[in-house]
ZAMARGU-4260 file (C-alpha; in steps of 0.2 Angstrom, whole numbers, plus 5000, padded with zeros to 4 digits):
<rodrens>
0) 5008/5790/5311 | 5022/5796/5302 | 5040/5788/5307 | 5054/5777/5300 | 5055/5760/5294
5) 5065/5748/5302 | 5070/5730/5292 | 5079/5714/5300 | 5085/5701/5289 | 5092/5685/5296
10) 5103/5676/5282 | 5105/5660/5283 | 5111/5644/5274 | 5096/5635/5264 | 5081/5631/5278
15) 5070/5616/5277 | 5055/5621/5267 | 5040/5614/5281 | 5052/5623/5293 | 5052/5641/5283
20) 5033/5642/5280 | 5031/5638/5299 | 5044/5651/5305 | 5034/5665/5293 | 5017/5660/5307
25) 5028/5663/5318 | 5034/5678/5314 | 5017/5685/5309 | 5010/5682/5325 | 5026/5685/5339
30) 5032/5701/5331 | 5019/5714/5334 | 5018/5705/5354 | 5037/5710/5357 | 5036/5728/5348
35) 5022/5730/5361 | 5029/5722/5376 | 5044/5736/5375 | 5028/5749/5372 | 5037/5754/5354
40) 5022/5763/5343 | 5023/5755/5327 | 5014/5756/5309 | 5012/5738/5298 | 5023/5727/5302
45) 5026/5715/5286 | 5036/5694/5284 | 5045/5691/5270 | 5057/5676/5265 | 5068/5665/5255
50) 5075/5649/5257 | 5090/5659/5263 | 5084/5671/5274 | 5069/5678/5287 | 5065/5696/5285
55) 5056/5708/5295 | 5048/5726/5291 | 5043/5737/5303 | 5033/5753/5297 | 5033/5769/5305
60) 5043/5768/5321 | 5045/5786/5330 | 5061/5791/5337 | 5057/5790/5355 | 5044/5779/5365
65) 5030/5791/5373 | 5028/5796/5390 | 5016/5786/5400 | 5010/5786/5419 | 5004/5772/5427
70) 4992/5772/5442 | 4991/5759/5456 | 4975/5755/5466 | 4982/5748/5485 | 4971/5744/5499
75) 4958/5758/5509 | 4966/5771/5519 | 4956/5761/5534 | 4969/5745/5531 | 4984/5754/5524
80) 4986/5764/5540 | 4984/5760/5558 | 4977/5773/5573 | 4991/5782/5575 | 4991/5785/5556
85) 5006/5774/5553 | 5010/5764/5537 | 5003/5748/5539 | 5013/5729/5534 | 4998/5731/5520
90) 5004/5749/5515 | 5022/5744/5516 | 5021/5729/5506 | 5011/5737/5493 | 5024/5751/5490
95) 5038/5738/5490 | 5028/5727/5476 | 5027/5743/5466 | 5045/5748/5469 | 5041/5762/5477
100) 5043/5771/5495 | 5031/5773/5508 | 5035/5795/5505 | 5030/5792/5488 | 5012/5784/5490
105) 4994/5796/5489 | 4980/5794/5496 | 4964/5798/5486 | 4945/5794/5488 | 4948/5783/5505
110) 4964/5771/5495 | 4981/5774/5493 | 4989/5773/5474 | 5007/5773/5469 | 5009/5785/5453
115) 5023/5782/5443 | 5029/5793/5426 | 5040/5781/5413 | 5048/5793/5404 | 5052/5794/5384
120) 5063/5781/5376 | 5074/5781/5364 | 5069/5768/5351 | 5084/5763/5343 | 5091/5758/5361
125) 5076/5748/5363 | 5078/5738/5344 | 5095/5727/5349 | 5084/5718/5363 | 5070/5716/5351
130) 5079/5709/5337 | 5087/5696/5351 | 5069/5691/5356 | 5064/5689/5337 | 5080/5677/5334
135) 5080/5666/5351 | 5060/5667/5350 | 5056/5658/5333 | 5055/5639/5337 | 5062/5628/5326
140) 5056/5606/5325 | 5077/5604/5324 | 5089/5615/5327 | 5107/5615/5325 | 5123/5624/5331
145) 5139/5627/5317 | 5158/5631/5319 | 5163/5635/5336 | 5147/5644/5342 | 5134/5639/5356
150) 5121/5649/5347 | 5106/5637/5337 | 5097/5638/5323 | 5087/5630/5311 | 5104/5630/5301
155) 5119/5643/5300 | 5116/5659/5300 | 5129/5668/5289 | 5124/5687/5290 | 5113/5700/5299
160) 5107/5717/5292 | 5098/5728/5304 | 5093/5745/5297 | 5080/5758/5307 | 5080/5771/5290
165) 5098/5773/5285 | 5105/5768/5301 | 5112/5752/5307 | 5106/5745/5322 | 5122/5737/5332
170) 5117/5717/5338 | 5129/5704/5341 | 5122/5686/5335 | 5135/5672/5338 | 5150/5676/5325
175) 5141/5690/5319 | 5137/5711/5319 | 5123/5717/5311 | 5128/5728/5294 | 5119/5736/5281
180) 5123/5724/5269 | 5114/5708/5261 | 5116/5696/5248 | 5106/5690/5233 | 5102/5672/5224
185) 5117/5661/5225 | 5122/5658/5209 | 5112/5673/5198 | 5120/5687/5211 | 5128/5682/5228
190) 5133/5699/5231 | 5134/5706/5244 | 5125/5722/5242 | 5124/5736/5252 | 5107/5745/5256
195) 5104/5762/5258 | 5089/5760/5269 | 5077/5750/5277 | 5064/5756/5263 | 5076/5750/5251
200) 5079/5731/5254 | 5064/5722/5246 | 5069/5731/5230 | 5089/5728/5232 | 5085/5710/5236
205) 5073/5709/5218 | 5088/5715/5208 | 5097/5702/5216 | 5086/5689/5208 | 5077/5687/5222
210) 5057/5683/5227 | 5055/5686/5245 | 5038/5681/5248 | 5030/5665/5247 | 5015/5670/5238
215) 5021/5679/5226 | 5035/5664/5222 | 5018/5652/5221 | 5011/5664/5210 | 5023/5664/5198
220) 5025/5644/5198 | 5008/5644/5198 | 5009/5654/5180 | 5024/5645/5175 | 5015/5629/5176
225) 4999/5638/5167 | 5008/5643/5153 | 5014/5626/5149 | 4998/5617/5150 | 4993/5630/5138
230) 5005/5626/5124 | 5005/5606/5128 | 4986/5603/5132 | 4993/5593/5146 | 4989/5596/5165
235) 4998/5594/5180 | 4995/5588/5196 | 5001/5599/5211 | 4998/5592/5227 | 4998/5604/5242
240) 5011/5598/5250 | 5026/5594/5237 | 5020/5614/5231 | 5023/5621/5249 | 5038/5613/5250
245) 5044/5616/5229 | 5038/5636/5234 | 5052/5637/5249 | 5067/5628/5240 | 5068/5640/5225
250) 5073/5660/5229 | 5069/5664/5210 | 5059/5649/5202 | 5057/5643/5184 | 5045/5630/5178
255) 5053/5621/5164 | 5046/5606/5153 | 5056/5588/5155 | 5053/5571/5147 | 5058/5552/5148
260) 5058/5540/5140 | 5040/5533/5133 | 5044/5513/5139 | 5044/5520/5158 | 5025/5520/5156
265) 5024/5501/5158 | 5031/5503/5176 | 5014/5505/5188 | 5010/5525/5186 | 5011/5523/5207
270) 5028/5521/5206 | 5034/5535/5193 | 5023/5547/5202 | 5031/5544/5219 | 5047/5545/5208
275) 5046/5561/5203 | 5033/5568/5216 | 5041/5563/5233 | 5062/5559/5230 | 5063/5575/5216
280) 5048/5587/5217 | 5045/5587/5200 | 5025/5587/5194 | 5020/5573/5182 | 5007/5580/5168
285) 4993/5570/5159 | 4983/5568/5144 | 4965/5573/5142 | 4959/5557/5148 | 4969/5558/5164
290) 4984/5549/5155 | 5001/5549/5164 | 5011/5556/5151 | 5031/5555/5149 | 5031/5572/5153
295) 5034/5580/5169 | 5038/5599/5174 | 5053/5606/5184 | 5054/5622/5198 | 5072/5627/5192
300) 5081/5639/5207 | 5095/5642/5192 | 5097/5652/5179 | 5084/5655/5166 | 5096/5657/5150
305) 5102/5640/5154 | 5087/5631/5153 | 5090/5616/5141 | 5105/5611/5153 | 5095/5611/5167
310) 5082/5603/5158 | 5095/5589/5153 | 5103/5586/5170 | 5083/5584/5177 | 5079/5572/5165
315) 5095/5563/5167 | 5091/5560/5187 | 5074/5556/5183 | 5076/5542/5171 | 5090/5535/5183
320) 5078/5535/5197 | 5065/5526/5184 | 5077/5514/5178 | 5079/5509/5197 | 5059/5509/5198
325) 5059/5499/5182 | 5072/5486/5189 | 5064/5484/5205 | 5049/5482/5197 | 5053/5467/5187
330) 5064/5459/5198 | 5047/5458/5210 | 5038/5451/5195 | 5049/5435/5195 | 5043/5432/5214
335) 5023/5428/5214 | 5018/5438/5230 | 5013/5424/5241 | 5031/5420/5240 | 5033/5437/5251
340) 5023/5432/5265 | 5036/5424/5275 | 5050/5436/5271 | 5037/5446/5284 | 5047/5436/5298
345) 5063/5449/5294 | 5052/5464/5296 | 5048/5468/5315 | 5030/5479/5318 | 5034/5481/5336
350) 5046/5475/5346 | 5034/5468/5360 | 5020/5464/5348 | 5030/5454/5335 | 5035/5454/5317
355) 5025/5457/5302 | 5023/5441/5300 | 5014/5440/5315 | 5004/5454/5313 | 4998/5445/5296
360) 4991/5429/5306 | 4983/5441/5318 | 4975/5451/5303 | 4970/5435/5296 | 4960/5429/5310
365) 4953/5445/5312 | 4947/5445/5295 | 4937/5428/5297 | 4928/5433/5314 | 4923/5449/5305
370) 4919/5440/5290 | 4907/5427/5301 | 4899/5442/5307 | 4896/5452/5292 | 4889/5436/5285
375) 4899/5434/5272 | 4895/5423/5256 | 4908/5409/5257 | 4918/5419/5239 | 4918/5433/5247
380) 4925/5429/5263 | 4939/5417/5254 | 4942/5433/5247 | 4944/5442/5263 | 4957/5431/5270
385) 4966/5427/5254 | 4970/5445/5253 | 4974/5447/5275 | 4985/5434/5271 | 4993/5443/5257
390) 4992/5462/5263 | 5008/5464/5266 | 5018/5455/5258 | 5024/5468/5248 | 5034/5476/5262
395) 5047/5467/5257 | 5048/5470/5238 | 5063/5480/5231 | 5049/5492/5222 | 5041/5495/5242
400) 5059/5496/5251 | 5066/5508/5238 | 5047/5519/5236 | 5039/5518/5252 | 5023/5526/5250
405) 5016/5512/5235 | 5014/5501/5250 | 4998/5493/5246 | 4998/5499/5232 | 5012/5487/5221
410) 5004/5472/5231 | 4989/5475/5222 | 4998/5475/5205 | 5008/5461/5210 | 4993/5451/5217
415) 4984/5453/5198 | 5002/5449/5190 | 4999/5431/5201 | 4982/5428/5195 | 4974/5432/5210
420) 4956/5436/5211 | 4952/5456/5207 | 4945/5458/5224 | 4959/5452/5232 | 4969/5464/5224
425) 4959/5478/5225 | 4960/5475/5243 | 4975/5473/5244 | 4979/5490/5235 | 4967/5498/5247
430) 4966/5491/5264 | 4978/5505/5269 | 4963/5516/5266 | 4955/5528/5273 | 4971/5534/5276
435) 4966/5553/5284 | 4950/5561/5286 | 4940/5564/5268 | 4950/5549/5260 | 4939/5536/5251
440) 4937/5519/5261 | 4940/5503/5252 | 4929/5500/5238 | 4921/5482/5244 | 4914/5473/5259
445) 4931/5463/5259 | 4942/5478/5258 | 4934/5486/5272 | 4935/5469/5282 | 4955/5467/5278
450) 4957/5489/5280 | 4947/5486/5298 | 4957/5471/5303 | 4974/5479/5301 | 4969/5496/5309
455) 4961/5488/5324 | 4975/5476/5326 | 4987/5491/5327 | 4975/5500/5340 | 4972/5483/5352
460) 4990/5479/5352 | 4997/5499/5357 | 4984/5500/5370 | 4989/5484/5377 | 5005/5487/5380
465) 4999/5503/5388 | 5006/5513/5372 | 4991/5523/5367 | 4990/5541/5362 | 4994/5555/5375
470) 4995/5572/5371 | 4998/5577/5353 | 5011/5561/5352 | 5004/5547/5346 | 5017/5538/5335
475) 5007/5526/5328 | 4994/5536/5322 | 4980/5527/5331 | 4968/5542/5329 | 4968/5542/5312
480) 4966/5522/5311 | 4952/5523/5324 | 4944/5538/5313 | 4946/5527/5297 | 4938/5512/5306
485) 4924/5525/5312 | 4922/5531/5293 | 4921/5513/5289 | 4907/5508/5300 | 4897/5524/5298
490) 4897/5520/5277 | 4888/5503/5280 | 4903/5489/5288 | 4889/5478/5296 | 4901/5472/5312
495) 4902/5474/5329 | 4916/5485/5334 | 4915/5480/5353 | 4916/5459/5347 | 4930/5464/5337
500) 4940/5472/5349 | 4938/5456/5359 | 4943/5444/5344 | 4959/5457/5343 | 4963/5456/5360
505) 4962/5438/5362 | 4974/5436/5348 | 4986/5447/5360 | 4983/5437/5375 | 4995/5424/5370
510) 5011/5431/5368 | 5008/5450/5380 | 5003/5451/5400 | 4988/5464/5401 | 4971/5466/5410
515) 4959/5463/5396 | 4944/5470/5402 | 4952/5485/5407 | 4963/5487/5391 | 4943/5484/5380
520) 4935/5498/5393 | 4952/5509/5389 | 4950/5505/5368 | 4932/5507/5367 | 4932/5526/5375
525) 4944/5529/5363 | 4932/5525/5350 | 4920/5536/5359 | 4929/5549/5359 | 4934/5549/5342
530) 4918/5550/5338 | 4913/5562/5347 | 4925/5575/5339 | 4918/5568/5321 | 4902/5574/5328
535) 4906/5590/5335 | 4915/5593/5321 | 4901/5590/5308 | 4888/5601/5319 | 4881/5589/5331
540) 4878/5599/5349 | 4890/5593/5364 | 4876/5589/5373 | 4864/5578/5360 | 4879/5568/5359
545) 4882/5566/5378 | 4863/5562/5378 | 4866/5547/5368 | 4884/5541/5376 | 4874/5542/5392
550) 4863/5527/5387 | 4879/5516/5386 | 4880/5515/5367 | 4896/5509/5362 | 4895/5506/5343
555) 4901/5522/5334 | 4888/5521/5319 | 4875/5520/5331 | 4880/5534/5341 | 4883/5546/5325
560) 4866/5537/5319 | 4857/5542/5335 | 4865/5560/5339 | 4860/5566/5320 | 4844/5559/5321
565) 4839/5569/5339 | 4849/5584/5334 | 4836/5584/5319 | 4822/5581/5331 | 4828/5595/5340
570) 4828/5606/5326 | 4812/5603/5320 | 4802/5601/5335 | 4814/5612/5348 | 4799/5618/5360
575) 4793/5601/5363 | 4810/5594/5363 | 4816/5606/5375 | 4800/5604/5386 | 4801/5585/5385
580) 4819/5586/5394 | 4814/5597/5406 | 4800/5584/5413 | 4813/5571/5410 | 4824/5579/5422
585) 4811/5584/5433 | 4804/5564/5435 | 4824/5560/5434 | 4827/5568/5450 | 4809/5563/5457
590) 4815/5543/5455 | 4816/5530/5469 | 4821/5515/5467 | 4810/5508/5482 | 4795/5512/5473
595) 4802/5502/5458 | 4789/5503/5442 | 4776/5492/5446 | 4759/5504/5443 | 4744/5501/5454
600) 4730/5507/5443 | 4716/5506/5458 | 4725/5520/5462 | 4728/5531/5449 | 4715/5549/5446
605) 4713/5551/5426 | 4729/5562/5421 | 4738/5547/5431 | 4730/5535/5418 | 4732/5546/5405
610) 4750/5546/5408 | 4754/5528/5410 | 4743/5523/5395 | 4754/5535/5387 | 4768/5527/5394
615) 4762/5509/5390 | 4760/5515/5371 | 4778/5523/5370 | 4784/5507/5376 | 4779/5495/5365
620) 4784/5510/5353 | 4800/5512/5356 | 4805/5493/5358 | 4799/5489/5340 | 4806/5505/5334
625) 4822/5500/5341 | 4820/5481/5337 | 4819/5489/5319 | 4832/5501/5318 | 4821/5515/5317
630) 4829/5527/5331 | 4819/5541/5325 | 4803/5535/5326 | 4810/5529/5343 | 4814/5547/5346
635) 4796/5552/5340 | 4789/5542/5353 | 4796/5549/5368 | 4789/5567/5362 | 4771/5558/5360
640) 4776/5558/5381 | 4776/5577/5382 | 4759/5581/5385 | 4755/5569/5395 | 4767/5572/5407
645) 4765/5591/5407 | 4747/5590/5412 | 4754/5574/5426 | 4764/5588/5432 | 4754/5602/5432
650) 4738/5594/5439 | 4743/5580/5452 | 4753/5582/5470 | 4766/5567/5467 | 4773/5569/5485
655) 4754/5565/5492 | 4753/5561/5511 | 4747/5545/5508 | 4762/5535/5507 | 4752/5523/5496
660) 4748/5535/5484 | 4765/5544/5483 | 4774/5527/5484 | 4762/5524/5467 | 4765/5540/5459
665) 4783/5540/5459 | 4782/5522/5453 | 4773/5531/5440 | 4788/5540/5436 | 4800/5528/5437
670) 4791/5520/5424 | 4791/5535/5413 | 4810/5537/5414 | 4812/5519/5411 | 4806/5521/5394
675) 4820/5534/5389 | 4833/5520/5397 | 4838/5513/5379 | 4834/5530/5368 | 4843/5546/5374
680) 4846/5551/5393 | 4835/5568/5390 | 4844/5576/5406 | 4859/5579/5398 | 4846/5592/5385
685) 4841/5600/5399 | 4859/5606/5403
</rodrens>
């Protein structure tokens, strides 16, 4: 389809990076819906941007919309007109719905239709709606509004260029009309340019010093960033995040090389890293032996001849920001942590549920019921509560306050400056761990103890006050506490989740009104549910997990435990599986609890006996099984049942007409589903 190319650039002032990449999505997807919405015939339709601006290209866009007829089906002729072959209230209301008159309806095949002709439109009449729609339709986390306009926007918008081939599209957008011209890198080019046509921008905006795409800006950090490894022998760490938002601050990046100074490196490499990672977006580098080094690299939006300066000015705010690290640091030093803890008082967690402080006593007495329950040796569980106690002490330290996210982490250090243990430390360093899905859990029994205490302690207290998650809010990020806790248990943490919840909640029950049993039964399907996406999510069918849930099993690792072993049962032996639910069900529906299980054998013919000797075997089966932790052979004693209770079904009348004999016969069964109660509710297969 040959036709013309239309482009729409929204300038702006500098958009937050996150917000940018979002916008593009957005773009992407809502773009070709609104072309189609106004029926306009279109080619590619292409995304570009800078920090500075949104742009849209449109391929191939004829002149003219095309003709179309559309065709509407009302009621039979029967119903749309009465005996004296006047228009029924049906007929008239169809017409009216269709904006039509009665004259103008048909009457084809026994049904009236209302047939319409939209005729040709002109495109470019068509565009100034559409480029409103693009504007007020992207959706922005914040938005602003700027001079004396009522118009938002994720921040100023300071020119429009609207071109359909060489012709401007005339829009009004708060202050401003559409033109053909647009404007290049800030400092290298500002501009403004004028473009000949819409074919011409992406290269106009080029020459301007420009990148206006975000993969090809990645791309060329991405090289930058090689090219120095290359002659340094260092590497560089990029995390996802800092690149994403490093790709959308710069519309033509440079990587350049920093340094500082080599007596930085005795500050905790935690600290330097969030230093330049997180407060400046510059990548640290490191040796061969994974090494921090005092060299870091720099995405430049400046001008490439003056590298050394802006290589000076970088290194001169990063040592500033180290010196402050470096001060901090050792200040913290003079203080041995314990001497933090009651500083905690000054910190406030939640406003109902106390101060740091608080939560730290809570923690600890947490940490010595789980401790008691894991069966702790008496070193390690004074480890254990040596580092509760001290888990967060370092909240309040100048290095924490002034680099957030080296919580945890500096306590650890300063726990080992003290002469603490090196457990203690080490859990201390990680008992905010696993912090999201895929992150390591604390190396040792005492750091999963400590980690679990504090996540749980978060949970209980929320749900108590009736704060747990709804929706996508969830402030506090319970679900990804309760899926680290989950991570923990399923990895080998030998507690009770259930009895911790109670030891959690008690702790509450002092100082905060709420309904404990119903605030446990609230916490505990939340666990359930957690798990139940982990599952899902790691294959595990919908209904081999209900199957287990169903047998009132509460503790996540046995429920993830259970559902992989019978989804691997399932796969293995899926015939007999599959049959073995069926007669499940089939007994399931059969049972009466008037009959209860108590098996007269007088009465029973042979596939009778068979069956309950079956049943008998399965039973002594499945308890030691269970008593053993060995679900799967659990598992492999209920399909022993399968034959059994095929030839039971196939062979005997279990509604007899002697009560007697059906009152036994549906004991019989009774019996038979009893021995599932504890394994797997086999119904739910059957589904």
């Amino acid at each position: 389809m040959a036709g013309t190319t239309l482009a729409f650039e929204i300038g702006t002032e500098e958009i937050p990076a996150f917000d940018l990449s979002a916008a593009i999505k957005q773009l992407k997807k809502d773009v070709p819906a609104l072309l189609d919405a106004k029926r306009i015939p279109h080619g590619d339709i292409e995304v570009y941007d800078t920090p500075r601006r949104l742009i849209v290209i449109v391929h191939d866009i004829p002149e003219f919309t095309e003709e179309q007829s559309e065709v509407f089906k009302g009621p039979s002729v029967k119903i749309a007109f009465d005996d004296n072959n006047e228009p029924t209230k049906a007929a008239l209301g169809f017409a009216r719905g269709k904006g039509a008159d009665i004259a103008d309806i048909v009457v084809e095949d026994g049904y009236i239709y209302v047939k319409r002709i939209i005729a040709a439109q002109s495109i470019k009449e068509l565009l100034p709606d559409v480029l409103d729609e693009i504007i007020h339709g992207i959706s922005w986390p914040k938005s602003q509004r700027w001079g004396s306009e009522h118009e938002t926007f994720s921040r100023p918008v300071r020119w429009l260029l609207a071109l359909l081939g060489d012709e401007v599209i005339e829009y009004h957008y708060a202050n401003l009309e559409t033109s053909n011209m647009t404007r290049g890198h800030r400092f290298l080019a500002p501009g403004p340019f004028e473009v000949a046509n819409a074919d011409a921008l992406l290269e106009t905006l080029r020459s301007a010093y420009l990148i206006p795409s975000e993969t090809e800006r990645e791309a060329v950090i991405r090289e930058g960033v090689a090219a120095i490894e290359k002659e340094t022998g260092l590497t560089a760490e990029l995390p996802a995040k800092t690149l994403v938002e490093v790709i959308n601050l710069a519309e033509y990046p440079t990587v350049l090389l920093g340094t500082f100074d080599e007596e930085f490196l005795a500050v905790p490499e935690e600290i330097i890293v969030d230093a330049m990672l997180m407060h400046q977006r510059y990548f640290p580098l490191y040796d061969k032996n994974g090494a921090l080094t005092n060299h870091f690299l720099v995405v430049s939006n400046g001008d490439p001849a003056c590298a050394q300066t802006i290589i000076e000015g970088n290194e001169r705010v990063v040592r500033a920001r180290l010196y402050d690290a470096k001060f901090f640091y050792d200040e913290d030093l003079k203080i041995p942590l314990e001497g933090y803890v009651d500083r905690l008082s000054e910190v406030v967690f939640q406003e109902k549920l106390g101060t740091m402080l608080d939560k730290t006593h809570r923690i600890e007495k947490l940490c010595e019921h789980l401790a008691l329950d894991a069966d702790l040796n008496a070193e390690d569980k004074a480890d254990a509560l040596r580092a509760a106690k001290l888990c967060k002490a370092d909240l309040v330290t100048g290095a924490v306050i002034e680099f957030t996210s080296v919580q945890g982490v500096m306590g650890a250090y300063y726990a080992q400056a003290a002469g603490e243990t090196e457990q203690v430390a080490t859990a201390i360093g990680q008992h905010y761990q696993p912090r999201f899905a895929g992150d390591a859990a604390p190396d040792s029994e005492v750091g999963k103890i400590v980690a679990f205490a504090d996540k749980l302690d978060t949970i209980c207290g929320l749900f108590a006050l009736g704060q747990g998650p709804s929706g996508s809010s969830d402030p506090f990020a319970l679900r990804r506490s309760a899926i680290g806790i989950i991570a923990m248990l399923r990895k080998g943490l030998s507690v009770s989740l259930e009895n911790a919840i109670d030891c959690a909640l008690d702790s509450y029950a002092a100082d905060i009104t709420f309904d404990k049993a119903a605030v446990k039964a609230e916490i505990i399907d939340f666990f359930i549910t957690r798990t139940k996406v982990i599952l899902k999510d790691e294959g595990v069918a919908s209904d081999v997990i209900e199957a287990i849930v169903a047998c009132h099993i509460t503790e996540p690792a046995e429920i993830s435990k259970r559902a992989h072993a019978l989804e691997t049962m399932r796969k293995e032996i899926p015939e007999a599986m599959q049959d073995l639910a069926t007669a499940f069900a089939r007994a399931n529906n059969l049972r009466n609890k008037e009959s209860g299980s108590s098996v007269d054998e007088a009465l029973l013919e042979q596939e009778e006996q068979l069956l309950l000797d079956a049943i008998v075997t399965a039973e002594d089966n499945v308890n030691k099984a269970l008593q053993a932790d060995e679900y799967p052979l659990a598992l492999q004693s209920l399909a022993d049942l399968r034959n059994p209770i095929d030839t039971f079904f196939s062979d005997v009348m279990i509604m007899d007409e002697d009560p007697r004999v059906r009152a036994n016969r549906l004991a019989l069964l009774n019996r038979f589903v009893n021995v599932f109660e504890h394994v797997a509710d086999f119904s739910q297969l059957s589904k």
